[in-house]
N, C-alpha and C positions, 0 to 999 in steps of 0.2 A: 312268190311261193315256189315252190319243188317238189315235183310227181315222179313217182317209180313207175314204172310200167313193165309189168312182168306179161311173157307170151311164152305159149308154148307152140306145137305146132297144130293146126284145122283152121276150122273157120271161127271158133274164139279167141284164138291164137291173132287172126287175122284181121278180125276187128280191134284188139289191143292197139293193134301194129297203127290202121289206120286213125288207130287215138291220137297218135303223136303227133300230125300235122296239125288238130286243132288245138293241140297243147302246147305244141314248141311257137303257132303264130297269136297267142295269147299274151296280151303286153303284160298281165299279173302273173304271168309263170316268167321263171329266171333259170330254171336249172329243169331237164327232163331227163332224170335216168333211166337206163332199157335196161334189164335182165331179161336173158336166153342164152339156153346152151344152141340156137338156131341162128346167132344173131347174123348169120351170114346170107339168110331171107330177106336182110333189110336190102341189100344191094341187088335184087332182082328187081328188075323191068314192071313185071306183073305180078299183084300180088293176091292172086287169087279174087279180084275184083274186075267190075264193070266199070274202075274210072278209068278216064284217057291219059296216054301218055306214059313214060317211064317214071314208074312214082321212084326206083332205087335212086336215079336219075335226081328226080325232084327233091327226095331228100336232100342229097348230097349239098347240091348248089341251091339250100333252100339261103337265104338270106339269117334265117335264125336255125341256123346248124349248128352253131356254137354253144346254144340252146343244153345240145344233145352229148352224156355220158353212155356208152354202151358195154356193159360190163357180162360177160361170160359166165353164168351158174346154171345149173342143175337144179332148179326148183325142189326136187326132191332127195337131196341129200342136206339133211339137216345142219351138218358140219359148215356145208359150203353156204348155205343161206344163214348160217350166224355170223357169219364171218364177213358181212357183205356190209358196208357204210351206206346205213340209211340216217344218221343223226341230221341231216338237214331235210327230212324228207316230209312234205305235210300233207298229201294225201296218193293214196296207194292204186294204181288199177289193175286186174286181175285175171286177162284170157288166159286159162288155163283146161285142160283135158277139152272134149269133144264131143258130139253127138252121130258122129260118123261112122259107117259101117265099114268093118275090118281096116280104121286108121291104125288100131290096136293102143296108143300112146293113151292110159288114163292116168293123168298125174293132176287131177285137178284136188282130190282130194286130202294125196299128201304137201302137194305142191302147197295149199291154201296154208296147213295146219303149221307148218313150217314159217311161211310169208305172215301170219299173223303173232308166232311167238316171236319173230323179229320185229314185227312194228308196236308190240307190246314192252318191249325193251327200247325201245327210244320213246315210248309212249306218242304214235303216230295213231290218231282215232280213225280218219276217213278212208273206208273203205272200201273203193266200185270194182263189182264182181263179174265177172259173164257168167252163163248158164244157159238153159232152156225154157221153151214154153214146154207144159207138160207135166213139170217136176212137182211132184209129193215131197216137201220136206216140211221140217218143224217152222219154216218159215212161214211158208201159204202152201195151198195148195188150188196148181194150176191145172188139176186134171177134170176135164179133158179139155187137153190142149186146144189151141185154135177152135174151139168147139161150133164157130158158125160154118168150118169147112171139112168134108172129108178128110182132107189131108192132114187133119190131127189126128183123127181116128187111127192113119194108116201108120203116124209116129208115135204114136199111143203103142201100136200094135209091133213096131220093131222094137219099142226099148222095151219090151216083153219079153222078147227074141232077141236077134241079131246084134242087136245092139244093148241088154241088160247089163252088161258089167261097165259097159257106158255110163248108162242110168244110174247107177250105184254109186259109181263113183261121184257123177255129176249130182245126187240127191247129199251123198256123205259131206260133198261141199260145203252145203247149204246150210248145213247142219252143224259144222264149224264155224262159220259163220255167223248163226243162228245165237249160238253158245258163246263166243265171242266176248260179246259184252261192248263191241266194236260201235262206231257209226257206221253203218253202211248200207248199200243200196244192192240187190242184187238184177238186172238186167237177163231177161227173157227173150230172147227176141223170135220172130218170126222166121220166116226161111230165110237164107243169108245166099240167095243166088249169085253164082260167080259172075254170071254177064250182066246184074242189075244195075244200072249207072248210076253214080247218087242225086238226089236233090237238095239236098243242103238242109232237110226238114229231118224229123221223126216226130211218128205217132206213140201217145201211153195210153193203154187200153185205161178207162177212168174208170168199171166196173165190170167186173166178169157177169157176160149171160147179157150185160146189157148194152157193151160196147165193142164195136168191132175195128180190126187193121185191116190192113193190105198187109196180104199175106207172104207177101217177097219182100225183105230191104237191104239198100246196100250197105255193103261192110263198114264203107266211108262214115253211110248216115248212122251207123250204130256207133261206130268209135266215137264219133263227134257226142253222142247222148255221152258214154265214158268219161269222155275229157270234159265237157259242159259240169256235169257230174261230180267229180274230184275236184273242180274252181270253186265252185258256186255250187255246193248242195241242193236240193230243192228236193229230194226222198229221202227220209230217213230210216233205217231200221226197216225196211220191206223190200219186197222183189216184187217188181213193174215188170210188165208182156210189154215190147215196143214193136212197131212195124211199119208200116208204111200208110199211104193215105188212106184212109176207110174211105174213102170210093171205090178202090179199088179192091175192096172184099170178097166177093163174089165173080171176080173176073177169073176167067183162068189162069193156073199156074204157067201156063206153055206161051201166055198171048205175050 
C-alpha cells in the first residue's frame, strides 16, 4: 500500500513527521509520500521530540528511504493541492494547524477541506487526522478535556483566549471531516511534550469520565497510533483521546 502524509508546522505537524518512520519500516507499505511547504524540518537533528539521536540523520540512511517521495505544497492553496498525484495513494494522514499559543500558523481547516476534495477525486476513503483533546465538534464532544486533571481545565481556558482562533480552526476541521462522508479516525492526543522519550506503546481512552491517560505522550508514540492507523484501521468514523500509560494519570506534569 501507499500513504500521503501531509504536515504542517507545531506539535501536529510533528507527530505527522514521526508517522513516517513507522510507515516507511512497514513491509505492507511500498511507497510514503510527504507533503509540506516545511519539508526542509525533515533534515533536522531534532525534531521537536524526546527521542535519541539525529532522527534528519536517521531518516536519511534509513534502510527504507527509498520508501520516501517528498513533494513541496502549500496545503492551503487549492490550485497547488489539486494538482498534486495522489492516484496511488490508499490511505491519507493529516498534522495540520495547532494548538499552540502565538504559533499563529491555522491551516488546519483549510488545509483539510482542500486534502479531502483531492482524495475525493481519486476516491482515497482512509482518513487519519490530528487534532485535540478538548474539541466540541460535530464529531464528539471532548469537553472537558483531560477532565481527571487540572490541566485541562487550564486548556479549556486558553482556547477560550489566547489560543481561540486556534480552537476554531482546529473544531472547523473536525467538522470537514465530520461531513466528509470519509473513513476516518480523528486522533486527540494528550500533551505532546518535547523532552517525553517514547515507548513504543499508546494509550485510547475507552470511555470518557470513566477512563484515564497519562497525560504527557511522545510525539514518536502518537505518530506510530497515525501510521498503525492508515495500515490497519481499527477506529472508524470517530475521534479517540490517546496518551500515555494511565498509571501515570495523576503524576505530575513536571515529574
Amino acid at each position: 500500500m501507499n500513504i500521503a502524509i501531509f504536515y504542517s508546522i507545531g506539535a501536529f505537524g510533528d507527530c505527522a513527521r514521526h508517522a513516517i518512520f513507522t510507515a516507511i519500516e512497514n513491509n505492507a507499505v511500498e511507497k510514503v509520500k510527504i507533503f509540506s511547504k516545511t519539508l526542509e524540518t525533515l533534515e533536522e537533528p531534532n525534531w521537536k521530540s524526546g527521542c535519541p539521536g539525529d532522527l534528519g540523520e536517521k531518516l536519511r540512511t534509513s534502510p527504507y528511504a527509498h520508501k520516501i517521495e517528498k513533494i513541496n505544497v502549500d496545503v492551503t492553496d487549492e490550485e497547488q493541492v489539486s494538482k498534486i498525484d495522489m492516484k496511488d495513494i490508499d490511505a491519507v494522514i493529516a498534522g495540520l494547524g495547532n494548538r499552540q499559543i502565538f504559533l499563529g500558523e491555522r491551516v488546519a481547516n483549510t488545509g483539510i477541506k482542500n486534502i479531502i476534495s483531492r482524495m475525493k477525486d481519486e476516491g482515497i476513503d482512509r482518513l487519519v487526522m490530528m487534532s485535540s483533546f478538548g474539541i466540541k465538534s460535530k464529531v464528539s464532544n471532548d469537553k472537558p478535556g483531560m477532565e481527571w486533571r487540572v490541566e485541562g481545565k487550564i486548556m479549556g481556558a486558553i482556547f477560550k483566549t489566547l489560543s481561540r482562533r486556534e480552537y476554531k480552526d482546529i473544531k472547523r476541521a473536525e467538522n470537514e471531516v465530520f461531513y466528509s462522508g470519509l473513513n476516518y479516525v480523528i486522533c486527540r492526543p494528550m500533551g505532546l511534550g518535547e523532552g517525553v522519550p517514547p515507548v513504543g506503546k499508546y494509550w485510547v481512552q475507552k470511555k470518557k469520565f470513566d477512563y484515564v491517560l497519562g497525560p504527557n505522550v511522545a510525539k514518536m508514540d502518537i505518530g506510530r497510533f497515525l501510521a498503525n492507523e492508515a495500515i490497519e484501521p481499527t477506529y472508524e468514523k470517530v475521534a479517540v483521546a490517546v496518551g500515555g500509560d494511565p498509571e501515570d494519570a495523576y503524576k505530575s506534569m513536571s515529574a
